[in-house]
DOKOLVO-45796 format. One record per residue (C-alpha): chain; residue number from 0; residue in three letters; x, y, z. Coordinates in Angstrom, 3 decimals. Each point is the difference from the previous one (the first is absolute). Layout:
N
[A NUM ALA [X Y Z]]
...
***
This chain:
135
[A 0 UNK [1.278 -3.960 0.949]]
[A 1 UNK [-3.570 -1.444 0.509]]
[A 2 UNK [-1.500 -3.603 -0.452]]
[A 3 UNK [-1.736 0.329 -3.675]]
[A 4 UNK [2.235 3.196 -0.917]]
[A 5 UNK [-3.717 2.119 -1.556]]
[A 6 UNK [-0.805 2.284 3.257]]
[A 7 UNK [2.083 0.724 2.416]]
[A 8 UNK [3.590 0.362 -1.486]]
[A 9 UNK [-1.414 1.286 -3.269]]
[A 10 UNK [-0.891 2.992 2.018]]
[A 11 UNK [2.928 0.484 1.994]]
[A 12 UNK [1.994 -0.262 -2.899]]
[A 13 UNK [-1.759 2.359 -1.829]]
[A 14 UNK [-0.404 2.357 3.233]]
[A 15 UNK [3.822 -0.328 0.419]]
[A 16 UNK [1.262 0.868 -3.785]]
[A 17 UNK [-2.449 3.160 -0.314]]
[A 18 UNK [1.400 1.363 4.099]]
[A 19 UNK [3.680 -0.951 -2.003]]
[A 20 UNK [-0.925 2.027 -3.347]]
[A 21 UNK [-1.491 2.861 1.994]]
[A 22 UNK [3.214 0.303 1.947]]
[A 23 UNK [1.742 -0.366 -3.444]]
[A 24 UNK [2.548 -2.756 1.141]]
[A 25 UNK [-1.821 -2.690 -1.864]]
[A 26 UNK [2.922 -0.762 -1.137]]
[A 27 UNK [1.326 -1.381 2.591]]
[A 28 UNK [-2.230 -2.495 0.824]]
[A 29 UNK [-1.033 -3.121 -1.404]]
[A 30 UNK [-3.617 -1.264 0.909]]
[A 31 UNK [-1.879 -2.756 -1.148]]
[A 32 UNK [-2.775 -2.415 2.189]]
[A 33 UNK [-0.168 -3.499 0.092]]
[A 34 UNK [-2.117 -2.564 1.911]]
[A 35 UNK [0.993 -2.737 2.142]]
[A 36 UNK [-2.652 -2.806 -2.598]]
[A 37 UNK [-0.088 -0.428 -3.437]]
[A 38 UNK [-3.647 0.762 -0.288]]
[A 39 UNK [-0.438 2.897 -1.863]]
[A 40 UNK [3.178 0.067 -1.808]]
[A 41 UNK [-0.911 2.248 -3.106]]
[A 42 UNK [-2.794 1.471 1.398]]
[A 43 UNK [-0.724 3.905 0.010]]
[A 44 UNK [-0.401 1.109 3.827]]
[A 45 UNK [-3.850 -0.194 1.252]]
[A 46 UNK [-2.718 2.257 -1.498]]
[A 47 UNK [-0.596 1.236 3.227]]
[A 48 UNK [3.798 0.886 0.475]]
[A 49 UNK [0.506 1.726 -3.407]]
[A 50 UNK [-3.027 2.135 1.020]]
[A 51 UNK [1.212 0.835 3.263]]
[A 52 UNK [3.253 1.494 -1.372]]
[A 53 UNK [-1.550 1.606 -2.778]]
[A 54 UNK [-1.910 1.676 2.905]]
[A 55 UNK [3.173 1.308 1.175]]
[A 56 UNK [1.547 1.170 -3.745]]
[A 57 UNK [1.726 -2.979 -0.220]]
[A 58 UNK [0.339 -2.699 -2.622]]
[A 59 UNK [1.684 -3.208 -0.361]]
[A 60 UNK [0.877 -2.539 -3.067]]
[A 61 UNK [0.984 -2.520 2.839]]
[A 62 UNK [-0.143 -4.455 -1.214]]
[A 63 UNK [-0.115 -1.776 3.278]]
[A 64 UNK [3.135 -2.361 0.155]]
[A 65 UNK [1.365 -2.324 2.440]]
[A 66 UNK [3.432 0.945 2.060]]
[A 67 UNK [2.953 -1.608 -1.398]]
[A 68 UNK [3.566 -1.296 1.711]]
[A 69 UNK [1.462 3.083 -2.345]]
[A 70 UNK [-2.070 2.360 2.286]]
[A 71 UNK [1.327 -0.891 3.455]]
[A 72 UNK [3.725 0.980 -2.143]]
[A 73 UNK [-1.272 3.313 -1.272]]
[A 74 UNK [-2.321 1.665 1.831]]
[A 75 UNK [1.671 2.026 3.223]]
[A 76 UNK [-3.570 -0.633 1.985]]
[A 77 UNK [-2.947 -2.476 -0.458]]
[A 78 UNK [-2.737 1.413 1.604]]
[A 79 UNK [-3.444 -1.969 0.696]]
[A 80 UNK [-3.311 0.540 1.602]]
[A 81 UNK [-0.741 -2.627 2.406]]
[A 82 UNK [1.683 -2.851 2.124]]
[A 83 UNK [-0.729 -3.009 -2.171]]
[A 84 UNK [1.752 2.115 -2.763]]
[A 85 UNK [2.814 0.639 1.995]]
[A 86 UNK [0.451 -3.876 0.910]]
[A 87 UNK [-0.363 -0.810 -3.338]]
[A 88 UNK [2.403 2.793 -1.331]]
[A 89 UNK [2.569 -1.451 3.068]]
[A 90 UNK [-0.184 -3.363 -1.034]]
[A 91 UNK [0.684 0.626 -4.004]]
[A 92 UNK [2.928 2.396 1.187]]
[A 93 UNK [1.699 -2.977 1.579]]
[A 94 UNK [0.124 -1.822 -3.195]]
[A 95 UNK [2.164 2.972 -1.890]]
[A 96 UNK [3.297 0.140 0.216]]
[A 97 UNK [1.568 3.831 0.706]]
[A 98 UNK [-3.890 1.213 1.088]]
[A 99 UNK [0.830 3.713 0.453]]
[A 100 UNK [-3.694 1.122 0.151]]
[A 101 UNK [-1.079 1.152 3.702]]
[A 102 UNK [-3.404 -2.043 0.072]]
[A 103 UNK [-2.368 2.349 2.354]]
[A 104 UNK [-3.987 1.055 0.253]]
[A 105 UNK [-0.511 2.973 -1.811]]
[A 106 UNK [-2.210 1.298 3.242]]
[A 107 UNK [3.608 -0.005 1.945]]
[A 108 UNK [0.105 3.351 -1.645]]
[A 109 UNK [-3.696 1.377 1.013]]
[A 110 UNK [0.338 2.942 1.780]]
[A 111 UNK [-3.800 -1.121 1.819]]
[A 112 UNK [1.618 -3.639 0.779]]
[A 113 UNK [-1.865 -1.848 -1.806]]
[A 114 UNK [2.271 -2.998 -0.199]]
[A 115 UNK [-2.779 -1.558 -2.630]]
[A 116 UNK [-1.534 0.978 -3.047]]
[A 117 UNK [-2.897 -2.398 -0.283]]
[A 118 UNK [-1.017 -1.931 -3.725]]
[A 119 UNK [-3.170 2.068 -1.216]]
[A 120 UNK [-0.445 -2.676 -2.559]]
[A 121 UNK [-3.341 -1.126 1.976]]
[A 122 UNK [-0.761 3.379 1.175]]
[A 123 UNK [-1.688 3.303 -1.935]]
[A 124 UNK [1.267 3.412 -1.316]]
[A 125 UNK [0.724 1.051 3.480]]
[A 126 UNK [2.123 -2.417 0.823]]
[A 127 UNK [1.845 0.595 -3.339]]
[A 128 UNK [0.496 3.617 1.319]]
[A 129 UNK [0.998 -1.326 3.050]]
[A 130 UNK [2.724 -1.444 -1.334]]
[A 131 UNK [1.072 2.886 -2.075]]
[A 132 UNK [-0.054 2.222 2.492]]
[A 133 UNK [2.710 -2.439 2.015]]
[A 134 UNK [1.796 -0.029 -2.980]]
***
């Protein structure tokens, strides 16, 4: 999960269902991104995104949306990209009754430790790749 739902998450979603599909337990997983605003809802993921996975032999037909209360009851793990999204993600959790989702930064799992995978929204084509590669 990410603020406007059109860099970030589109690309770890996208990163996360083709590492899923290669391992051919697809499946088994259900994976969708969100954002924390209502922004972009509808949107296709930035220009800069799509041609960042493309890059990488990956496409997407992701349409930002904006989390919902039925998200925090299906989803095993909501996983986000900063500490404002986190906050946020908290404070809408304690508004659903029977949350089951474990709400945690997707950089918890970053073998380097990088705890935080920075918005390349303001940033260039590197920074895009920078965020893949955390991903």
């Amino acid at each position: 999960v990410s603020i406007g739902n059109i860099c970030r998450s589109p690309i770890a979603e996208a990163v996360f269902r083709k590492l899923v599909t290669d391992e051919k337990v697809e499946n088994k997983w259900m994976t969708d991104s969100a954002a924390v605003s209502d922004w972009n809802v509808g949107r296709s993921p930035d220009t800069r995104a799509l041609s960042c996975l493309r890059n990488h032999g990956i496409e997407t037909a992701h349409k930002a949306r904006q989390v919902t209360k039925d998200d925090f009851q299906t989803f095993d793990y909501i996983l986000c990209m900063d500490e404002s999204n986190l906050r946020d993600l908290k404070r809408k959790s304690n508004q659903v009754k029977d949350c089951k989702a474990k709400i945690e930064l997707l950089g918890t799992y970053d073998p380097q430790e990088q705890l935080i995978i920075e918005d390349p929204y303001y940033g260039s084509e590197k920074d895009f790749e920078t965020v893949y590669e955390q991903c």
